[in-house]
Residue frames as qw, qx, qy, qz and C-alpha x, y, z in Angstrom:
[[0.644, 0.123, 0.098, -0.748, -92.43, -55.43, 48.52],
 [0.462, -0.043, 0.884, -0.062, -93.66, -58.75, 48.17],
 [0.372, 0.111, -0.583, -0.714, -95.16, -60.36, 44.79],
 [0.665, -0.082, 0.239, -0.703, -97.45, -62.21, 43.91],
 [0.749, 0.241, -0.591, -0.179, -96.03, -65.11, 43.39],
 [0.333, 0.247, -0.807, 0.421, -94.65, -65.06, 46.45],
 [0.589, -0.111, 0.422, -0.680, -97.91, -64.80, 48.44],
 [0.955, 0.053, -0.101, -0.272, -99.64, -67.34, 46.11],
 [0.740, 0.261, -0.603, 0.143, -96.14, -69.86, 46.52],
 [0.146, -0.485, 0.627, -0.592, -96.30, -69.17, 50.25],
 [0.185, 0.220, -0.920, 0.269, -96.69, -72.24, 52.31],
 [0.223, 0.298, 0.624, -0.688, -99.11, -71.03, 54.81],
 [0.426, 0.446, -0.007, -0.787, -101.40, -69.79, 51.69],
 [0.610, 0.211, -0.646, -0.408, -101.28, -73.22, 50.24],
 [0.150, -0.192, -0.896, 0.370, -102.33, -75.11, 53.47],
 [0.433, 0.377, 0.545, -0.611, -105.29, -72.97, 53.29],
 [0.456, 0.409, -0.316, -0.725, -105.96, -73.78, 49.83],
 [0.234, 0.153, -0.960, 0.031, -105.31, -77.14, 50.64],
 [0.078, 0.343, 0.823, -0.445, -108.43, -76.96, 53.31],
 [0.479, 0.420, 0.079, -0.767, -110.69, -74.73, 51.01],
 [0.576, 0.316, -0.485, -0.577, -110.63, -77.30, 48.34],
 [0.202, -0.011, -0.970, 0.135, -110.61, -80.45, 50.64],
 [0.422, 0.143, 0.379, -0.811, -114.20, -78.74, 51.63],
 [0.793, 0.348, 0.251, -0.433, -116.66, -81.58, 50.61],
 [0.838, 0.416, -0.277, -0.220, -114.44, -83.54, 49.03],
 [0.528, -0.546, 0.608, -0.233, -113.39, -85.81, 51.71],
 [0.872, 0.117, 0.467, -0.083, -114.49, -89.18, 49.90],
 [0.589, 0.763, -0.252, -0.082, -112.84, -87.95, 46.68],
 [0.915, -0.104, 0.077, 0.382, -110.21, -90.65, 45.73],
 [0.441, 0.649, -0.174, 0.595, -107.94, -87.21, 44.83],
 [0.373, -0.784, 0.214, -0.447, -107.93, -86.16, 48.58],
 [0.899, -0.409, 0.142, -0.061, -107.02, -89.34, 49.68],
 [0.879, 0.283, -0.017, 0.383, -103.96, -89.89, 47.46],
 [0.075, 0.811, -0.137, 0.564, -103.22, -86.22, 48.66],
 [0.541, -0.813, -0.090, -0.198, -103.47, -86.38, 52.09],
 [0.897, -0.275, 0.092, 0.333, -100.90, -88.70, 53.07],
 [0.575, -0.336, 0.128, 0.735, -97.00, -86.14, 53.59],
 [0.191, 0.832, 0.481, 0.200, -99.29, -83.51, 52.67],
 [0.362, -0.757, 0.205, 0.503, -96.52, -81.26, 54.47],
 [0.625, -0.269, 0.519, 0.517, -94.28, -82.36, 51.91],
 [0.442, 0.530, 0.587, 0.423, -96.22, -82.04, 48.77],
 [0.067, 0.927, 0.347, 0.122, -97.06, -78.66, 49.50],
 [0.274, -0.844, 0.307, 0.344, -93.65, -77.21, 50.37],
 [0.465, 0.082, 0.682, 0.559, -92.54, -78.93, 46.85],
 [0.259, 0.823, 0.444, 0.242, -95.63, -76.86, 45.12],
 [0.229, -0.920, -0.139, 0.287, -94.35, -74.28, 46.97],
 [0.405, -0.461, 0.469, 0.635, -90.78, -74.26, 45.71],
 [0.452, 0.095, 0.654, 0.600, -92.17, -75.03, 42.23],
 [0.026, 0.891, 0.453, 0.012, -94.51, -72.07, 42.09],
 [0.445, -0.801, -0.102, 0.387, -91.87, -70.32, 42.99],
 [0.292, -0.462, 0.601, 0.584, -89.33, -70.70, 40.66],
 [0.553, 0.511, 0.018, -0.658, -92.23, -71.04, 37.78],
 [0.022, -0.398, 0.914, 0.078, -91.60, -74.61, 37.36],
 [0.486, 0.120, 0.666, -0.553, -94.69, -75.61, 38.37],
 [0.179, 0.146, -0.826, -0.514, -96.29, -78.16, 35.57],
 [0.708, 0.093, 0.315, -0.626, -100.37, -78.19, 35.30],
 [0.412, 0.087, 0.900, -0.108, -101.92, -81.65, 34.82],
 [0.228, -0.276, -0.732, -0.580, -104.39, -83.10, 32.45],
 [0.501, 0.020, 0.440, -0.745, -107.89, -83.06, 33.18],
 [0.271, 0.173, 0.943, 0.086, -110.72, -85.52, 33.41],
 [0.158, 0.020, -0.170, -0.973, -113.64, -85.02, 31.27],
 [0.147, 0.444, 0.854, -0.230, -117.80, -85.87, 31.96],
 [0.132, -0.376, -0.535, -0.745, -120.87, -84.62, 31.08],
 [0.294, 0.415, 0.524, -0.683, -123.72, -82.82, 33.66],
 [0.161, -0.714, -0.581, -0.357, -127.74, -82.05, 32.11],
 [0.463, -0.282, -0.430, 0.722, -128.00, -79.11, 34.31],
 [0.719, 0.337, 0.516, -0.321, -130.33, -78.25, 32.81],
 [0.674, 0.645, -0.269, -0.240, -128.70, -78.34, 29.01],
 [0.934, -0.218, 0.033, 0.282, -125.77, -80.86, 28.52],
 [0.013, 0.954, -0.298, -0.024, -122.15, -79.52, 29.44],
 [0.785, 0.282, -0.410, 0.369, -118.91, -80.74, 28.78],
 [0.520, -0.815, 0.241, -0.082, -117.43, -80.21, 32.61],
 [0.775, 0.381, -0.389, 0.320, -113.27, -80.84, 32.86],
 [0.534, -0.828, 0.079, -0.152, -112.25, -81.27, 36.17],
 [0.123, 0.777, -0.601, 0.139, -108.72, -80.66, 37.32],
 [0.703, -0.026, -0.649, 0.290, -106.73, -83.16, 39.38],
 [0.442, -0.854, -0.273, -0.031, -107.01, -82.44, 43.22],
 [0.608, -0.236, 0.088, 0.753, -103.17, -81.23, 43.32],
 [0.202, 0.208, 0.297, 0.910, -103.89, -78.50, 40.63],
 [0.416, -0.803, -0.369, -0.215, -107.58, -77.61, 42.50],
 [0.533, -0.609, -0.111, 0.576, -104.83, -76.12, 45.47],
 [0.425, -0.172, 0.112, 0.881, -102.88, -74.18, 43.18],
 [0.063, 0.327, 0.411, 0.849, -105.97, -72.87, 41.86],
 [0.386, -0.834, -0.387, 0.071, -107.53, -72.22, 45.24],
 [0.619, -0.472, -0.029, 0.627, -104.19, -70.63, 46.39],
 [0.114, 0.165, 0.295, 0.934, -103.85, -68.13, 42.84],
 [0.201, -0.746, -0.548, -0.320, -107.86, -67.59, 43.18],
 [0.537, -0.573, -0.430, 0.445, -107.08, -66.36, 47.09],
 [0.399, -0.500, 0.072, 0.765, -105.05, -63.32, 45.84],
 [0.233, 0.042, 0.618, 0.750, -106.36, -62.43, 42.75],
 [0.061, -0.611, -0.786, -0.071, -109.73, -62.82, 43.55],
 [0.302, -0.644, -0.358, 0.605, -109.84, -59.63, 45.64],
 [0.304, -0.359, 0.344, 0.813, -108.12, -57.62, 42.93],
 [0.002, -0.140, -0.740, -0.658, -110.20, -58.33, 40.29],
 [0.123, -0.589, -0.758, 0.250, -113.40, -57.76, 42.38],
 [0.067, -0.654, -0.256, 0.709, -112.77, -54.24, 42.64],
 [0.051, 0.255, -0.390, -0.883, -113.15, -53.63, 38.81],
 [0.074, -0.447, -0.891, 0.016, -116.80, -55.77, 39.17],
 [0.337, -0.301, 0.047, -0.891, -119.90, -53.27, 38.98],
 [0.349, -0.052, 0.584, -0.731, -122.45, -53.47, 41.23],
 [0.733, 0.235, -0.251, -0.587, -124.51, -55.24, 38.40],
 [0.499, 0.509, -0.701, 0.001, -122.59, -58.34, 38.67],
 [0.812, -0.386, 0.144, -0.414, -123.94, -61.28, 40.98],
 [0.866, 0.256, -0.412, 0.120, -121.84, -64.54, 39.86],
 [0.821, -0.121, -0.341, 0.441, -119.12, -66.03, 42.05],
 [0.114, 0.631, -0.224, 0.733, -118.74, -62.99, 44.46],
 [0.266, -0.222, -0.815, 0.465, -118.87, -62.85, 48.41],
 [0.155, 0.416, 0.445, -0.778, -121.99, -62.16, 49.92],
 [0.413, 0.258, -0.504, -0.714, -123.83, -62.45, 46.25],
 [0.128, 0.007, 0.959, 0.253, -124.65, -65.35, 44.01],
 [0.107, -0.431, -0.729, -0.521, -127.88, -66.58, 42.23],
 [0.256, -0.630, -0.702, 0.210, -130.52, -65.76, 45.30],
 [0.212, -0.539, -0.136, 0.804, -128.95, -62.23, 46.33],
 [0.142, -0.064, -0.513, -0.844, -129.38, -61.47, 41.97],
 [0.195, -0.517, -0.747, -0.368, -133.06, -62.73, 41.89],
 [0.204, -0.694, -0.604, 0.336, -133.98, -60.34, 45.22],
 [0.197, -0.520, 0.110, 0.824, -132.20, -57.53, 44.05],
 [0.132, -0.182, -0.598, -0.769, -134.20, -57.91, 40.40],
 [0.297, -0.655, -0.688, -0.097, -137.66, -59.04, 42.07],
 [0.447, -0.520, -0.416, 0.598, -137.27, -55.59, 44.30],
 [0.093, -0.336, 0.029, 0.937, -136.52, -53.21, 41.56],
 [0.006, -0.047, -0.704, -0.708, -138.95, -54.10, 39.81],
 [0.272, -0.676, -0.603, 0.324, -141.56, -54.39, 42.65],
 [0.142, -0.606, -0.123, 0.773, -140.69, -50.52, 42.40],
 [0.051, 0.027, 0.582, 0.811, -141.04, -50.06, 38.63],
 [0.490, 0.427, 0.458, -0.606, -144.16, -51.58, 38.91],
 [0.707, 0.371, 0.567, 0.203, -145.75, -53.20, 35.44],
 [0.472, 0.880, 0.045, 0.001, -144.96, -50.19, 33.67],
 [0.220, -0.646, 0.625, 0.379, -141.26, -51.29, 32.39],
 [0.782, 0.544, -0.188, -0.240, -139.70, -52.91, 29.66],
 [0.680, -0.494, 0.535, 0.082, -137.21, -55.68, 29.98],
 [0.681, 0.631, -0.338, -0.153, -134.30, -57.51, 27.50],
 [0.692, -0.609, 0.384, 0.041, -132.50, -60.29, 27.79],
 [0.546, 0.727, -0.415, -0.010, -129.52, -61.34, 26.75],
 [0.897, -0.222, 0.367, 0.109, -127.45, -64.93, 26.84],
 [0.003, 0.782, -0.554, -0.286, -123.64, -64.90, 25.57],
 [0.917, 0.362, -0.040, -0.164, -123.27, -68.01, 23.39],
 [0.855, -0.037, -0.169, 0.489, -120.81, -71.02, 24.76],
 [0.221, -0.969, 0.078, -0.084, -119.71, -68.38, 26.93],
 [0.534, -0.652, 0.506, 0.185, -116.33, -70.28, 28.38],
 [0.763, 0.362, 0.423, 0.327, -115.80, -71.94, 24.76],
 [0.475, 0.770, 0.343, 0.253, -115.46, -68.40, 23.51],
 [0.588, -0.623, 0.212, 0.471, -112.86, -67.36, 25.89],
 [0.712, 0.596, -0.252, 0.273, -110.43, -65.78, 23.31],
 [0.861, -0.264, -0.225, 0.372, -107.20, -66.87, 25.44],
 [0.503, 0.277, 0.042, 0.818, -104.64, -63.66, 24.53],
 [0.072, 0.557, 0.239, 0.792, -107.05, -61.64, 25.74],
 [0.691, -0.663, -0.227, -0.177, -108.29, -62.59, 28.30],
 [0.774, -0.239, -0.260, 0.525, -104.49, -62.98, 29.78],
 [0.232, 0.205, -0.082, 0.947, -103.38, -59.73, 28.75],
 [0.542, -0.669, -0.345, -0.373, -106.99, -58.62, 30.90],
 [0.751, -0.611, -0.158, 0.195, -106.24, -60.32, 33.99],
 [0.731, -0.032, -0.126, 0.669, -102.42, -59.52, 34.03],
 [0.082, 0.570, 0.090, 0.813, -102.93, -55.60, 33.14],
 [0.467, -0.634, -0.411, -0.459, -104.91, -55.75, 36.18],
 [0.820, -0.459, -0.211, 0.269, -102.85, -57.14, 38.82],
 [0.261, -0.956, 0.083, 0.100, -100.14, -54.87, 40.72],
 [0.156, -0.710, 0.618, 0.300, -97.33, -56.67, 39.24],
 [0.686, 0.492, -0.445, -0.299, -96.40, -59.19, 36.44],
 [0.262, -0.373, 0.874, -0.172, -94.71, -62.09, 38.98],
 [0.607, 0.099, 0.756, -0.224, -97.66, -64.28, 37.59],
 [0.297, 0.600, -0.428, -0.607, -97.64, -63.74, 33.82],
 [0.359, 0.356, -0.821, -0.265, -95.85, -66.78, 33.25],
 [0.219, 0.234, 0.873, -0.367, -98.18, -69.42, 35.71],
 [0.428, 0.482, 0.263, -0.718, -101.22, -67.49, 34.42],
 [0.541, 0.470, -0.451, -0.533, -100.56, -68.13, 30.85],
 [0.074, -0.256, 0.961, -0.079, -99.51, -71.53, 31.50],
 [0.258, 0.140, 0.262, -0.920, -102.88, -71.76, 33.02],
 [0.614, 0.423, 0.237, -0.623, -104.98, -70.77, 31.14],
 [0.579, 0.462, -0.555, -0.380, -103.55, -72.80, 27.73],
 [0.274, -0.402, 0.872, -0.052, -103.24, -75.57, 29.76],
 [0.719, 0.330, 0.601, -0.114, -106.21, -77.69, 27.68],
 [0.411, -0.181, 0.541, 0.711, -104.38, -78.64, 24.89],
 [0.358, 0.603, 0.697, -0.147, -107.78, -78.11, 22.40],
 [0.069, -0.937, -0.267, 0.214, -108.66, -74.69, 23.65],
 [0.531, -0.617, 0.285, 0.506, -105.10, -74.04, 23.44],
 [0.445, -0.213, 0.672, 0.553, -104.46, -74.71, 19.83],
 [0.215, 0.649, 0.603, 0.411, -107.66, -72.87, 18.46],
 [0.249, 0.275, -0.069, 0.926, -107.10, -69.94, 20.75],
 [0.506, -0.324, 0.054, -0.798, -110.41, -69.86, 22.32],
 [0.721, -0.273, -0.604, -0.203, -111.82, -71.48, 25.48],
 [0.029, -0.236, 0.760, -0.605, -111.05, -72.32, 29.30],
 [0.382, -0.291, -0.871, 0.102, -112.63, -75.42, 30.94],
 [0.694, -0.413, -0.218, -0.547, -115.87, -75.37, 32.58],
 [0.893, -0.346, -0.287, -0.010, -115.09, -76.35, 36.20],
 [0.421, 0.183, -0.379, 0.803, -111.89, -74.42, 37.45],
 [0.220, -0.781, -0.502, 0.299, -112.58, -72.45, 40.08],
 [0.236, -0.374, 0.212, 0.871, -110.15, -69.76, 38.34],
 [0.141, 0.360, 0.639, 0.665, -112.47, -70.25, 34.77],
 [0.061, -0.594, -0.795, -0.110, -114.97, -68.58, 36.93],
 [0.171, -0.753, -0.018, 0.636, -113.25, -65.59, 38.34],
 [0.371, -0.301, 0.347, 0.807, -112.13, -65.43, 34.87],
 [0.131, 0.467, 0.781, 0.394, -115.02, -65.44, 32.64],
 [0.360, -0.712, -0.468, 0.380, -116.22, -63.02, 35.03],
 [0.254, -0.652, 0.230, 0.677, -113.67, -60.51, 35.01],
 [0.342, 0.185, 0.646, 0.657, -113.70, -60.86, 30.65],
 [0.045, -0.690, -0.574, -0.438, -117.44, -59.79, 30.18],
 [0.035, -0.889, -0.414, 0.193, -117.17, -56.55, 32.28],
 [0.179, -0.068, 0.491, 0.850, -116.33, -54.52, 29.49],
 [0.245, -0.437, -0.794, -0.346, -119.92, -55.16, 28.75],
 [0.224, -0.748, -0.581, 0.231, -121.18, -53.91, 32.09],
 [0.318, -0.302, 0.044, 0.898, -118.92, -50.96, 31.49],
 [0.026, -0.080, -0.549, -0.832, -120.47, -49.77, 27.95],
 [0.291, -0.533, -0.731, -0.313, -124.02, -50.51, 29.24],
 [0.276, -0.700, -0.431, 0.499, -124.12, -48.21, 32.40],
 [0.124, -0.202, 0.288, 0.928, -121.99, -45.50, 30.06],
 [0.016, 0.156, 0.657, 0.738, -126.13, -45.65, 28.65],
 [0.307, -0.533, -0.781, 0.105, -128.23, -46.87, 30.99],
 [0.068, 0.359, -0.274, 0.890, -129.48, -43.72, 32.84],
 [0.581, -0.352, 0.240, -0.693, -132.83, -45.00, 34.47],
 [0.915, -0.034, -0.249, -0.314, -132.74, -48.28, 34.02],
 [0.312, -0.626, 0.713, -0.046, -130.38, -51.28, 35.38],
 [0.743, 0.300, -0.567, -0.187, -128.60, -54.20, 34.48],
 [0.810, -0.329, 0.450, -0.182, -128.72, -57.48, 36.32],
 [0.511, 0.670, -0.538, -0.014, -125.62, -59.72, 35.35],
 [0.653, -0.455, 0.584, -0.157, -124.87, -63.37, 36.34],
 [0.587, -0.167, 0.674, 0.416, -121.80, -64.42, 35.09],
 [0.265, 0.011, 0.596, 0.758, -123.38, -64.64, 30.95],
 [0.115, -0.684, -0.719, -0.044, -126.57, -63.97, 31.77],
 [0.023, 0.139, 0.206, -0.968, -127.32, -60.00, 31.46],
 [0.075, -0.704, -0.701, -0.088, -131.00, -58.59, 32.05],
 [0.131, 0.068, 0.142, 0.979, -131.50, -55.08, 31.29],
 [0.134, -0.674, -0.689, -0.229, -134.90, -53.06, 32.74],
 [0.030, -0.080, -0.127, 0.988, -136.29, -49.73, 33.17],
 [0.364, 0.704, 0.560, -0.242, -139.30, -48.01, 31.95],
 [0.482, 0.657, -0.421, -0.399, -137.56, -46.30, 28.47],
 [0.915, 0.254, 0.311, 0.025, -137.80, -48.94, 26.19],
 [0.649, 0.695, -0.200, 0.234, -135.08, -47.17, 23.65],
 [0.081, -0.909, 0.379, -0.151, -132.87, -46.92, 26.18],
 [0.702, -0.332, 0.625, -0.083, -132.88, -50.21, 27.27],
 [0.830, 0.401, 0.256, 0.291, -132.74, -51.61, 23.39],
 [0.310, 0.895, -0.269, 0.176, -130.27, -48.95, 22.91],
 [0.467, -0.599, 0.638, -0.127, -127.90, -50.60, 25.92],
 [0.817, 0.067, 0.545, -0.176, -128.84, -53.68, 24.78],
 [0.747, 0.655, 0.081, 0.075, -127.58, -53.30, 21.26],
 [0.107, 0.907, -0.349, 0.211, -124.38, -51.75, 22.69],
 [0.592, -0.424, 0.676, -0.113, -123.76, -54.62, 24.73],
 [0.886, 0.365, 0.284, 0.042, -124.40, -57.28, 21.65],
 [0.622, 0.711, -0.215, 0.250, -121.70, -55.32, 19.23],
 [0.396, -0.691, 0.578, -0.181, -119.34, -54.94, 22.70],
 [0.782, -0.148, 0.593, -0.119, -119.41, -58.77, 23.16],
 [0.726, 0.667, 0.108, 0.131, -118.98, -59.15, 18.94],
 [0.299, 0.907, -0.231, 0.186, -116.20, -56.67, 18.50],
 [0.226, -0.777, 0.463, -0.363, -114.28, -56.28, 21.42],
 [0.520, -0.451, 0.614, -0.386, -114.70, -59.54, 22.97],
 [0.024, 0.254, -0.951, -0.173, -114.62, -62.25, 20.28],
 [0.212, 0.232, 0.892, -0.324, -118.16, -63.64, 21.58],
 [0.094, -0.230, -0.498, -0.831, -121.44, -63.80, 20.37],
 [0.352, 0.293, 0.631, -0.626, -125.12, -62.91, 21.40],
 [0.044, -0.214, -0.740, -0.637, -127.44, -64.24, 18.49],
 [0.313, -0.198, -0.123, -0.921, -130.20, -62.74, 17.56],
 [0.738, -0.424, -0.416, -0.321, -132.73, -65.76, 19.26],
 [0.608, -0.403, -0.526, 0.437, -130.89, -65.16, 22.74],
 [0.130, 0.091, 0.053, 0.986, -131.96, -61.96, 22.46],
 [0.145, -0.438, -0.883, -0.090, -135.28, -61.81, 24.06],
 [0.380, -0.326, 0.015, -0.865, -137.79, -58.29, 24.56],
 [0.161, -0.230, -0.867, 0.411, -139.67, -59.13, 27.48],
 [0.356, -0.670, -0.132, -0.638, -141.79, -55.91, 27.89],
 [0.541, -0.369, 0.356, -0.667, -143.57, -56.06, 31.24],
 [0.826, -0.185, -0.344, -0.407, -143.88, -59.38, 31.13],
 [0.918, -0.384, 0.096, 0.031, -142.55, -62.21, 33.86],
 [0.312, 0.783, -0.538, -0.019, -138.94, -62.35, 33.75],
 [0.986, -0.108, -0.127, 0.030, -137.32, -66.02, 33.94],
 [0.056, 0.875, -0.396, 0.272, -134.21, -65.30, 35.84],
 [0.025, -0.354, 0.865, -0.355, -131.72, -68.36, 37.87],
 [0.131, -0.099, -0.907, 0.389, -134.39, -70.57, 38.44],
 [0.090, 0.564, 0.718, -0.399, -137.41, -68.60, 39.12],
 [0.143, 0.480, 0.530, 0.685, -139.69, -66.35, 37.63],
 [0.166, -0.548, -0.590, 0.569, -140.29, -63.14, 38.90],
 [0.064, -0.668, -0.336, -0.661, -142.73, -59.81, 38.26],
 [0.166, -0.532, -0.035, -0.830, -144.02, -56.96, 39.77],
 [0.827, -0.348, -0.173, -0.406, -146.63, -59.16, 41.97],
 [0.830, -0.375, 0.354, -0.212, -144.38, -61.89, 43.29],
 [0.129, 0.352, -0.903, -0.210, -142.16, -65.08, 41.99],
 [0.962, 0.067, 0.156, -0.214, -142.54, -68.70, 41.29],
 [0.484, -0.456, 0.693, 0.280, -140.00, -71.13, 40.78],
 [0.658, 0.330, -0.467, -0.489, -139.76, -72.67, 36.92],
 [0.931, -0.011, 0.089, -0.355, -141.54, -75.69, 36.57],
 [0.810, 0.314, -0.488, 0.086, -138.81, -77.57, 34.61],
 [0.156, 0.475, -0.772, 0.392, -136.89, -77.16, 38.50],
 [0.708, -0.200, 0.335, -0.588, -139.74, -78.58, 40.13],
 [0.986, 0.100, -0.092, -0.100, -139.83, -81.94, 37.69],
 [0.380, 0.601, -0.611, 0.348, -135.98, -81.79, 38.32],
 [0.326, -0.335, 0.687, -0.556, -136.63, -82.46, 42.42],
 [0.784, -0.153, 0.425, -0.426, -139.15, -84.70, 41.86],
 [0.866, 0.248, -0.413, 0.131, -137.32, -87.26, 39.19],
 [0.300, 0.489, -0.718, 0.394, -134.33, -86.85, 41.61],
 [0.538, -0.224, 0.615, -0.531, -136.65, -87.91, 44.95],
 [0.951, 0.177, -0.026, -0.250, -137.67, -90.73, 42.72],
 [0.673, 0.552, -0.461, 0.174, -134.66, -91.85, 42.05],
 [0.040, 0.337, -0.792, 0.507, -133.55, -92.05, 45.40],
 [0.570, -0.244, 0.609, -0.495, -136.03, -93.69, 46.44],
 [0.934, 0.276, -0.198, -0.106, -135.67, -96.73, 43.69],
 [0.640, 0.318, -0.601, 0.357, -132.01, -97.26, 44.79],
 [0.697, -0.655, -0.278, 0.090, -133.47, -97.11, 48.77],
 [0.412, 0.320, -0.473, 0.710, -130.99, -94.32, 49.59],
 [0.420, -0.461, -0.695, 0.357, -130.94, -93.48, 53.14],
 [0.158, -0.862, -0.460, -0.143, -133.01, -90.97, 54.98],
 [0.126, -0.822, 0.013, 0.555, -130.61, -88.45, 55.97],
 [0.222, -0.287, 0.345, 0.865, -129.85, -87.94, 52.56],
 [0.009, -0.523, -0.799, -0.296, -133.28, -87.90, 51.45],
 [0.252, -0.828, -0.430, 0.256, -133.96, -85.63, 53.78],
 [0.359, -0.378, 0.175, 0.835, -130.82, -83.58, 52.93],
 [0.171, 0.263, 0.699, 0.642, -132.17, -83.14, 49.39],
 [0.130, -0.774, -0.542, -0.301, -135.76, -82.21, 50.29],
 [0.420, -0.778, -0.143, 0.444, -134.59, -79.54, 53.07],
 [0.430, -0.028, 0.450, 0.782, -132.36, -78.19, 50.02],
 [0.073, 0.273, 0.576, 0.768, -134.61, -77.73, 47.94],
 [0.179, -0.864, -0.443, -0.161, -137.62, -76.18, 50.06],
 [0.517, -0.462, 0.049, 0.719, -134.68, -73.90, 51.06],
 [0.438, -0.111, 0.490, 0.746, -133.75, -73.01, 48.17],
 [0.065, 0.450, 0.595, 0.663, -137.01, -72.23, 46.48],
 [0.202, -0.884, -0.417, 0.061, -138.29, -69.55, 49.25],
 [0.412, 0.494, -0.007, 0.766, -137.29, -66.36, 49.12],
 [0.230, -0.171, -0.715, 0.637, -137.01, -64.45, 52.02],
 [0.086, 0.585, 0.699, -0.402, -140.22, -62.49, 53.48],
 [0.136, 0.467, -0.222, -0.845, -140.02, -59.41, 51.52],
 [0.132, 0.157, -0.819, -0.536, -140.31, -61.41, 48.63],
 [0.606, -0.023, 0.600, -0.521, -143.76, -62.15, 48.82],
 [0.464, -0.077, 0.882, 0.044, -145.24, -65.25, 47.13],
 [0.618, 0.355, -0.033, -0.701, -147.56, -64.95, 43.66],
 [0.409, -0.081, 0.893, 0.169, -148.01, -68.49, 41.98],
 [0.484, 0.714, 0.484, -0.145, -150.44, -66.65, 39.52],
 [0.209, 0.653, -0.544, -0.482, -147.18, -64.62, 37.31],
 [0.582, 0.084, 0.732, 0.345, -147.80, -67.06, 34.41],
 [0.443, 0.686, -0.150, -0.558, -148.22, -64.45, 31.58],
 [0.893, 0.206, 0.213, 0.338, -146.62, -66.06, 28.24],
 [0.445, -0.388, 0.324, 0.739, -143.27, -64.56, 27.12],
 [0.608, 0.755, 0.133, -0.207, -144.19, -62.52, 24.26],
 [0.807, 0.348, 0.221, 0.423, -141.78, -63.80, 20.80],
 [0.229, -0.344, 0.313, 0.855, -138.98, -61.06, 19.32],
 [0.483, 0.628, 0.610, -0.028, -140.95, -59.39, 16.75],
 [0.522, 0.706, 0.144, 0.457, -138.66, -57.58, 14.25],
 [0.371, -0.878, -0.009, 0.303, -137.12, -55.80, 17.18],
 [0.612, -0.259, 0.359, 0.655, -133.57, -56.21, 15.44],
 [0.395, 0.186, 0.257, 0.862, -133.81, -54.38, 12.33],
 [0.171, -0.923, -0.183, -0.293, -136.19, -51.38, 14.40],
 [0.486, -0.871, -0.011, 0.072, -133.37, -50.94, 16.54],
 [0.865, 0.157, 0.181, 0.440, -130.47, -51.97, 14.91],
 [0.394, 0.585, -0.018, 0.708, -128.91, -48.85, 13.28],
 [0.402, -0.891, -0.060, -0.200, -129.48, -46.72, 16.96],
 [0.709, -0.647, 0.027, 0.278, -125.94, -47.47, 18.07]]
């Protein structure tokens, strides 16, 4: 029976990781230094994957606004392969313990598929529900590292990647030496973060019984029409994420919605319709300024605006309301009325 070390150190399975991660990132000065006896390099990775030899790189580090400011650490474009090439085989595996709640970095998903699939069930609730959100604090900072390995590894059909994995994941020295974290920009931090926080979706469905929970990535949104049930989930998920999982969910990212508008990826949607949040609108229109003070050229002007009226229609179903501007009503003592119920 083949492992998995040998699939992920197979040749063929690192020439296509080699072309999934050279996607869009032709100009990159890491692709170019690559390219050249790209045969070669990659039947070296191969051998050193193989024999668990294989030695991850530093990373570089920047800052995005995005719309808060992040600390993003991007591999080298040699270690982006080996973490397209482990992602390839893992990915699958780890999918199948994903609930149906769970939108983030999945095929056939992502931000749009979460916002129709919330703006739909709630189109069925109809105004009479009650909504809660909830935002994991420095979610990939809070990574506790031991756990998460002994997670992913328990998971997989054999142990051939144990020692890469761990490697891995300690590989920022930081994170590594406080025990908690994984960079912001792997394409693995995302399958992994992922795969950590459903524990969480687990304990909330084990409650939920009319309502549902709408989960992307740290972002979980919890709605029905029984309010206790849903602050009852909702409180079960907060001490989950505490206890179990090292992380926190403070009490101001802890937001009762009722019936009102829910701000969700980007847009804001209710009962009636959506609308996009304003702050993404002033976001398109500083960036079309900006390009058009440094006179960039018109197919990427154009690229940009086609993007983004893309991006902000939802398909027909979804019909249009540009009149959901309720106000968010504040937390109002909700914690210590609900507190003792789990």
């Amino acid at each position: 029976m083949t492992t998995l070390l040998e699939k992920v150190s197979d040749i063929d399975n690192l020439f296509h990781a080699y072309r999934d991660c050279a996607r869009g990132k032709r100009q990159s000065s890491g692709y170019y230094k690559t390219l050249f006896s790209i045969g070669e390099r990659l039947s070296i990775m191969s051998e050193q994957i193989a024999s668990n030899k294989y030695k991850w790189r530093g990373y570089r580090h920047f800052y995005v606004v995005d719309p808060k400011r992040r600390l993003v650490m991007a591999a080298p474009f040699q270690d982006r392969i080996v973490h397209h090439a482990i992602h390839r085989h893992i990915e699958p595996i780890l999918d199948t313990h994903l609930s149906d709640s769970v939108y983030a970095c999945r095929h056939d998903r992502g931000n749009r598929f979460a916002v129709i699939s919330l703006l739909e069930y709630i189109k069925e609730l109809g105004p009479r529900r009650f909504c809660m959100k909830l935002d994991v604090e420095k979610c990939y900072e809070s990574i506790h590292l031991k756990t998460l390995h002994s997670k992913v590894t328990s998971a997989l059909p054999d142990r051939s990647l144990d020692k890469i994995l761990w490697e891995l994941i300690h590989n920022h020295p930081e994170y590594a030496a406080r025990g908690y974290g994984i960079p912001i920009g792997n394409l693995t931090s995302q399958l992994f973060a992922n795969y950590y926080m459903s524990g969480a979706d687990t304990v909330v469905h084990s409650i939920l019984k009319k309502g549902r929970l709408f989960r992307y990535m740290d972002d979980l949104v919890l709605v029905g029409p029984d309010k206790d049930e849903i602050m009852q989930a909702s409180w079960a998920a907060v001490h989950h994420v505490q206890d179990e999982l090292k992380m926190g969910i403070p009490f101001y990212k802890m937001v009762p919605l009722g019936d009102a508008p829910i701000p969700f990826l980007g847009f804001v949607v209710d009962h009636t319709g959506y609308r996009i949040l304003a702050r993404n609108r002033r976001r398109y229109s500083k960036k079309m300024t900006r390009l058009q003070k440094i006179k960039a050229r018109p197919s990427l002007v154009a690229q940009v605006q086609q993007s983004f009226e893309a991006w902000k229609v939802l398909p027909k179903q979804a019909e249009v309301s540009v009149q959901v501007r309720r106000k968010i009503r504040p937390p109002k003592q909700v914690e210590f009325e609900y507190e003792n119920r789990v």
